[in-house]
C-alpha positions in Angstrom: -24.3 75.3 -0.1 -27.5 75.3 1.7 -28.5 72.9 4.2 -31.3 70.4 3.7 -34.9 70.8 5.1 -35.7 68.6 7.4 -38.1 66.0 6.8 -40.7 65.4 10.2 -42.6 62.7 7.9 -39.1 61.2 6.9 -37.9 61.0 10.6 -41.9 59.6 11.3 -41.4 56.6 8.9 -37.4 55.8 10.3 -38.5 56.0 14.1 -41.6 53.7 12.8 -39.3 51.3 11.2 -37.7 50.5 14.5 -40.6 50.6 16.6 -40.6 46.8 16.8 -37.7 46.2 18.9 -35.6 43.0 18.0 -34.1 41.2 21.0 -32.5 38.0 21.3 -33.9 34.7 23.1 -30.4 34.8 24.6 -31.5 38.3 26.4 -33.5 36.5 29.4 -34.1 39.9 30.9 -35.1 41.4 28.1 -37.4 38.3 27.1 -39.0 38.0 30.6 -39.9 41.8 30.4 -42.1 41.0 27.2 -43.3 38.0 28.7 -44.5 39.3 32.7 -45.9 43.1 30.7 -49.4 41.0 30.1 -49.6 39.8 33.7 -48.2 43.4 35.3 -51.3 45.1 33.1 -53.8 42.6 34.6 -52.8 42.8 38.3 -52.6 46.9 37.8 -56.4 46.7 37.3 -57.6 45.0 39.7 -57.5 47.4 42.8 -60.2 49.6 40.2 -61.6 46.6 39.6 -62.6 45.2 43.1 -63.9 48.6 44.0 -66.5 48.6 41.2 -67.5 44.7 42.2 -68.0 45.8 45.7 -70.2 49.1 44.7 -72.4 46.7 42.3 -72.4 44.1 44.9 -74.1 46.5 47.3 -75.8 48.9 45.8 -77.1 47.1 42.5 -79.0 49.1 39.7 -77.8 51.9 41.5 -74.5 51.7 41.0 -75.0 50.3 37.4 -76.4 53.5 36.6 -73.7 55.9 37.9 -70.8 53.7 36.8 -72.7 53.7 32.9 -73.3 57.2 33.1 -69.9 57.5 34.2 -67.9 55.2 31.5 -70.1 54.9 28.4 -71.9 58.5 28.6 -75.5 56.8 28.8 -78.5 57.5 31.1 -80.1 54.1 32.0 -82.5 55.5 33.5 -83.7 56.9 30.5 -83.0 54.9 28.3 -83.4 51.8 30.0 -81.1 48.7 31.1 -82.3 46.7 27.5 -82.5 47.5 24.0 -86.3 47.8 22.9 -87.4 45.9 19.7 -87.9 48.9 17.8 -84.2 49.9 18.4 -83.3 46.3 17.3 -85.4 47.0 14.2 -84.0 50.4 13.1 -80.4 49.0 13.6 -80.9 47.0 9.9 -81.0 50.3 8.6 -77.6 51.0 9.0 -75.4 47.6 8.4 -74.3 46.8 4.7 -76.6 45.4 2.6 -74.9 42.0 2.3 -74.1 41.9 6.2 -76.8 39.3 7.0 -75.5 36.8 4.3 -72.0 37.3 6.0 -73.4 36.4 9.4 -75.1 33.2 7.7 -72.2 31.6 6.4 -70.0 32.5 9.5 -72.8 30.9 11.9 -73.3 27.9 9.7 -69.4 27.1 9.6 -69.4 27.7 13.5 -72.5 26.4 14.2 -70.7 22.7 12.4 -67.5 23.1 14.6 -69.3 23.5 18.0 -71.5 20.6 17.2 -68.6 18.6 16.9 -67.2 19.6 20.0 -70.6 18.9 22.4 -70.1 16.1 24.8 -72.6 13.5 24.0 -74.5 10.9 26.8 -73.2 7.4 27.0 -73.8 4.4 29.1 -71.6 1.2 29.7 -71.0 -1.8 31.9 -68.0 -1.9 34.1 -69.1 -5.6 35.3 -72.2 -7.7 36.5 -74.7 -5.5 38.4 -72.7 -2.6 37.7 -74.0 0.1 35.1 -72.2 3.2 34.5 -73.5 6.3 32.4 -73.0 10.2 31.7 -75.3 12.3 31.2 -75.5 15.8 29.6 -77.3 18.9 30.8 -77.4 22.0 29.6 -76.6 25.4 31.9 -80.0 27.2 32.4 -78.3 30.7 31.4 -75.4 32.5 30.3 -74.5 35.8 29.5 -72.5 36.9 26.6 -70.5 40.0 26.8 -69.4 41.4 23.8 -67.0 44.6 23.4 -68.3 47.7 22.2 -66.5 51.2 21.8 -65.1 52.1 18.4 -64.8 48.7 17.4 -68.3 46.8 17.1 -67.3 43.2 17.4 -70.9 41.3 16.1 -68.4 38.5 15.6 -68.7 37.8 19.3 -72.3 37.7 19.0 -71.9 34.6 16.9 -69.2 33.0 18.4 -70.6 33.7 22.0 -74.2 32.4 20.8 -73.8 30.1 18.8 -72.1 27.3 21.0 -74.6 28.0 23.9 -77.4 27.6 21.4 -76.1 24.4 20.1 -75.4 23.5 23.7 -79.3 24.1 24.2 -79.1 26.8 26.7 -82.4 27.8 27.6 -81.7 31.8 27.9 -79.0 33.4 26.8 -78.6 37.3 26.9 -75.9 39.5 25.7 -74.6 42.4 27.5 -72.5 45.7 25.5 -71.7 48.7 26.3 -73.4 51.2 23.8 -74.4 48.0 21.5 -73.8 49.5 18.1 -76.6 48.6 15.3 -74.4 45.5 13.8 -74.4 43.9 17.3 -78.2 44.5 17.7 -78.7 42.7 13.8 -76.0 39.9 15.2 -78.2 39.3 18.1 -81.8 39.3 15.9 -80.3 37.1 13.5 -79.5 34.9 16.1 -83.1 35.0 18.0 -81.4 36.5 21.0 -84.3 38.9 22.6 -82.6 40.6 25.3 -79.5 42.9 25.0 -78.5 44.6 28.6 -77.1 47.8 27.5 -73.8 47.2 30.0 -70.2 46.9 29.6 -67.2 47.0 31.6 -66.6 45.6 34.9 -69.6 46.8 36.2 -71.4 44.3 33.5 -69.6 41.6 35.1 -70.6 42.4 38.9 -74.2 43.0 37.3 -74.4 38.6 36.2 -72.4 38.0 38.6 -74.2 38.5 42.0 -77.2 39.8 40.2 -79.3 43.6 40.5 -82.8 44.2 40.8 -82.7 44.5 36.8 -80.0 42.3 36.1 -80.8 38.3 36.7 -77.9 36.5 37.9 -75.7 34.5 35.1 -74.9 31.0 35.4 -71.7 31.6 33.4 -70.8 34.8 31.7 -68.4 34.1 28.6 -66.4 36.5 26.1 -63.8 38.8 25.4 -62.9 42.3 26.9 -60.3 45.0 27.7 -58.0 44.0 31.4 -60.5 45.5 33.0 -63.5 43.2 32.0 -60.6 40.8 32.1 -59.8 41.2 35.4 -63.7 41.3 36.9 -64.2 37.9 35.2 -61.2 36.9 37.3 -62.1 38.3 40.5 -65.8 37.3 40.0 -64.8 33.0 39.6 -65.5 32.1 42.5 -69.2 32.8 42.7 -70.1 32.5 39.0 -68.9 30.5 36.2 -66.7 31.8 33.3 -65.3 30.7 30.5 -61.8 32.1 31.3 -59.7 35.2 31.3 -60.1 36.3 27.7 -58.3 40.2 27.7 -56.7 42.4 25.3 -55.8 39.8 22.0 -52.1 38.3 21.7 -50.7 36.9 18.7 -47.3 35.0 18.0 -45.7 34.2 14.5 -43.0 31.5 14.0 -41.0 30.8 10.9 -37.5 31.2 9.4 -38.7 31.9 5.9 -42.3 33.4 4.8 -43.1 37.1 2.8 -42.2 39.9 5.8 -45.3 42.1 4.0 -48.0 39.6 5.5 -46.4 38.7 8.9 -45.9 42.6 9.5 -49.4 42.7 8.5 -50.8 40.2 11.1 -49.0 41.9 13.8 -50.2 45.1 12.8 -53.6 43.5 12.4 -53.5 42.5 16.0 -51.8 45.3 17.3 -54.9 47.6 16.3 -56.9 45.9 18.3 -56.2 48.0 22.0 -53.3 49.4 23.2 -52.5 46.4 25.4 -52.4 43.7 22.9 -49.3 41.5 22.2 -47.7 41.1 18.4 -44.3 39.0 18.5 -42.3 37.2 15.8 -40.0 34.6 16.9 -37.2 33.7 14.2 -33.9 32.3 14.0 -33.8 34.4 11.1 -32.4 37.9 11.5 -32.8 38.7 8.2 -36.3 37.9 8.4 -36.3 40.1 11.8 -34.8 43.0 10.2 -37.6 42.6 7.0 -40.4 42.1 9.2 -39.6 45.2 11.8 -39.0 47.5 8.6 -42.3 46.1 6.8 -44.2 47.1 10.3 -42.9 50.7 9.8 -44.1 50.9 6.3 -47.6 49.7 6.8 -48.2 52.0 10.0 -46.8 55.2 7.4 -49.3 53.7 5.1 -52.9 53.5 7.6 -51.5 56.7 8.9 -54.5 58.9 7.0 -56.5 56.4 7.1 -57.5 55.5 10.8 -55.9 57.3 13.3 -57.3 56.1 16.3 -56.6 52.4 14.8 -52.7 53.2 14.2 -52.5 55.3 17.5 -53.4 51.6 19.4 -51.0 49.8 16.9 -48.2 51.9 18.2 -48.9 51.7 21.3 -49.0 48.3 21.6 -45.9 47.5 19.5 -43.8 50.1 21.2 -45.3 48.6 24.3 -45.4 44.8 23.9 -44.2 43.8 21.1 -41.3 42.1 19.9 -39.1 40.4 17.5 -37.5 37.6 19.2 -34.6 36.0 17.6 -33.7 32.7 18.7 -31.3 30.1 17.9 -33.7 27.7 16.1 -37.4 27.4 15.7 -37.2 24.0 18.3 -36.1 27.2 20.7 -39.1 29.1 19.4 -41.4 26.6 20.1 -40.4 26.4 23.3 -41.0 29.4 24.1 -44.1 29.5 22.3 -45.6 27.0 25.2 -44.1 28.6 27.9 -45.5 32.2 26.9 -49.1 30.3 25.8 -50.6 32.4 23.2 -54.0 33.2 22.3 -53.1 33.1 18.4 -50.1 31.1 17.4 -49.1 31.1 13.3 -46.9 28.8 12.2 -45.4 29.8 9.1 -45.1 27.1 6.1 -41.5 26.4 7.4 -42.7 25.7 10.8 -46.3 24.0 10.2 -44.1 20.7 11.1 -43.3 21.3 14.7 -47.5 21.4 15.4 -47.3 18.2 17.0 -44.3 20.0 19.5 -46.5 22.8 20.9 -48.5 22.3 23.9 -50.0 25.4 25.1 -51.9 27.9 22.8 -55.2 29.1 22.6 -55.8 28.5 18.6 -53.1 27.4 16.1 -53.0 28.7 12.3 -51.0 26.7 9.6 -49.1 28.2 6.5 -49.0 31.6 5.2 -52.4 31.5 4.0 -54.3 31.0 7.4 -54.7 34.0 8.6 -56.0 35.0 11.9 -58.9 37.0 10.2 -60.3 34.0 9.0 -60.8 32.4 12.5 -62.0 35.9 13.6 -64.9 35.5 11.3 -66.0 32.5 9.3 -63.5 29.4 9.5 -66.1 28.2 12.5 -63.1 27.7 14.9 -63.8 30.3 18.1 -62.7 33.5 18.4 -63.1 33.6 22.1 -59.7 32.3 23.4 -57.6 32.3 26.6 -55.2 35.0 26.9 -52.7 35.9 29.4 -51.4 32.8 29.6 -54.4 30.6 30.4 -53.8 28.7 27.2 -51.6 26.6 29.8 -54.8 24.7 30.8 -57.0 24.7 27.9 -58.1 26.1 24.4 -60.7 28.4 23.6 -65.0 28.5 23.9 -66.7 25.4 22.8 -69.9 23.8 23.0 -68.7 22.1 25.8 -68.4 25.1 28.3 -72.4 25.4 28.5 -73.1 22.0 29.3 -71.9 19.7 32.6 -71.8 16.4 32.1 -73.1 14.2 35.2 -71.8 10.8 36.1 -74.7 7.9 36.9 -74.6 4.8 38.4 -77.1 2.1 38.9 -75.8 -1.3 40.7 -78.0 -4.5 41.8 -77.2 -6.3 44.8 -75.0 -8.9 42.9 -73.1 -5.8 41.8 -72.6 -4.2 44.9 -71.5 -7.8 46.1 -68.8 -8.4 43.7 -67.3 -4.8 45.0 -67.8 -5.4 48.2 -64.2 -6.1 49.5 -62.7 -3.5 47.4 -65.3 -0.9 48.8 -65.1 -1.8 52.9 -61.0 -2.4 52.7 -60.3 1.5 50.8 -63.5 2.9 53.2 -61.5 0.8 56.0 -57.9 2.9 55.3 -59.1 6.2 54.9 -61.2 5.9 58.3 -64.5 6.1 57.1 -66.6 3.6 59.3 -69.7 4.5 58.6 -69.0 4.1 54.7 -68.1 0.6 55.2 -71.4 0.3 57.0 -73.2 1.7 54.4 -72.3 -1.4 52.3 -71.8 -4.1 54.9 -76.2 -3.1 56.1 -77.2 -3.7 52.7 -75.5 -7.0 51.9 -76.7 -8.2 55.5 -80.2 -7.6 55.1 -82.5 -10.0 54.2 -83.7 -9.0 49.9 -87.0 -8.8 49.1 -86.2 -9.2 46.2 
């Protein structure tokens, strides 16, 4: 009898099958090795990082240049720190045809959400005398950086933009790394007249502290890889950013649902770099066992399609991700806020415990919201906290490009009626000279 051949593509699909790795909630070192892997990448960049803030820092354009050359293969010196208007012009010639429709529907549907989420002015009372007010001010400018390489994201564009704009934000730049033509339509669309040709944490240094080609950001807001990631980190303290918004993370709950279309979303976030995060949680193992299998089908499927795309995918899953089988989807939850996603799905079984999660970045209900549709046109932002930073607040709004000032205005019989409560608190804490303040103004004689 003779043997069977072997079968490499047969052995491909089985190890692909199990390259999700199903673990138990009950497995706490297992479960807080998926959870610290994020934070362990982020902290592994930042020596690299610091060096490259610190050569920016010092040496400006001059450093810009080398560290371009360097990472994204370009010559700034020839071809400049911007992108010229002609460039901006040719790049029409090579989107779709219907591309600029798709950008005006997605910007008018975010355009409507980031209206609704602008602080607005107000002015009140809190007594005789006494008015109170805030008022709203735009930041004077902001730069948007949006991720280039082999995945063009003119998505950014709009969701970087578009709040800033409706947040009246007087100049507002964009900053890529070898901007591909659907960036440079995203940004025309949008009015946006300068594109800095930059990317990576030498971008950030550049708005940060500012070159002699490079004006100094206000804020500098958007998405990267851990190392843009961790720049944006390092840079906080001497310019504003939104927050730390690295490689994507995405977390599914449910104990019933179609195991075609949650491997899919997984595998659609998976593809985005090698470091991002796909996890189920179930108290399902059947559903595990579906859902890791499915995974291994759809990766044998893009297989001669996209390499490069698959190659992240598995990289990431093998890496980070998980199947986490818990004993009930209040567990789930649970762990759902203390990991604090960027994405969160809640699968049609599960859309009832919404009102349980605290802490993730942005939420999608039901088998039929998928994360694609916040990615582009829903009008919800795509920009969101990752690496846990959904602990403290949700993703880019409106309200990140404004500050909102407090006003007061008081009359004497105001400042008269607070008198007592003003001297006794200045009284405790020490503070003479603010009692004074008060007591020399109530003394002396009004002219009025």
């Amino acid at each position: 009898m003779r043997p069977k051949p072997v079968s490499y593509a047969s052995d491909t699909i089985n190890r692909e099958k199990k390259m999700l790795r199903i673990i138990r909630s009950s497995d706490a070192k297992s479960l807080d090795r998926v959870f610290r892997a994020r934070k362990m990448r982020l902290e592994a960049a930042e020596p690299a990082v610091r060096r490259i803030l610190d050569d920016v820092r010092r040496q400006g354009d001059r450093a810009l240049v080398r560290y371009t050359r360097r990472f994204d293969g370009v010559d700034l010196d020839e071809a400049g720190f911007t992108v010229s208007a002609q460039q901006i012009r040719e790049a029409y010639h090579h989107v779709p045809r219907d591309f600029v429709r798709a950008l005006g529907l997605a910007a008018r549907n975010i355009r409507a959400m980031a209206a609704r989420q602008l602080p607005r002015p107000w002015h009140a009372s809190n007594g005789a005398g006494t008015r109170v007010a805030q008022a709203v001010r735009p930041l004077a400018r902001v730069a948007c950086y949006v991720p280039g390489g082999r995945f063009p994201l003119p998505s950014t564009v709009l969701m970087s933009v578009i709040p800033a704009q409706v947040a009246g934000v007087p100049d507002i730049v964009i900053t890529s790394p070898r901007p591909a033509p659907a960036v440079l339509v995203a940004a025309d669309f949008l009015k946006v007249r300068e594109v800095f040709r930059l990317g990576g944490a030498q971008a950030i240094a550049a708005f940060a502290y500012g070159t002699q080609s490079v004006p100094r950001a206000d804020k500098i807001v958007g998405p990267g890889n851990r190392f843009v990631a961790a720049a944006k980190k390092l840079v906080a303290g001497e310019c504003g950013i939104d927050f730390v918004a690295g490689p994507t993370e995405l977390v599914v709950v449910g104990s019933q649902g179609q195991p075609a279309l949650i491997a899919a979303d997984l595998v659609a976030q998976a593809e985005h770099d090698p470091d991002a995060v796909a996890i189920l949680m179930t108290p399902s193992s059947r559903l595990a066992l579906q859902v890791q299998a499915s995974v291994g089908t759809i990766l044998g499927e893009l297989a001669g399609e996209d390499a490069v795309s698959v190659a992240n995918a598995r990289k990431s899953l093998a890496r980070q991700g998980a199947i986490i089988v818990t004993r009930d989807l209040i567990e789930a939850v649970d762990l759902v806020n203390r990991f604090a996603p960027e994405h969160l799905t809640l699968l049609d079984g599960a859309v009832g415990l919404l009102e349980r999660v605290k802490s993730a970045g942005s939420i999608f209900l039901g088998d039929y919201s998928a994360v694609a549709a916040g990615d582009y046109a829903s009008g919800t932002n795509h920009i969101l906290p990752t690496g846990g930073a959904a602990r403290l607040r949700g993703g880019l709004s409106a309200a990140d490009f404004v500050k909102t000032i407090s006003v007061q205005r008081l009359n004497r019989g105001g400042l008269a009626r607070l008198r007592r409560a003003i001297v006794t608190l200045a009284t405790v804490e020490g503070l003479k000279a603010h009692a004074y303040s008060i007591e020399t103004r109530l003394n002396a004689k009004s002219d009025k």
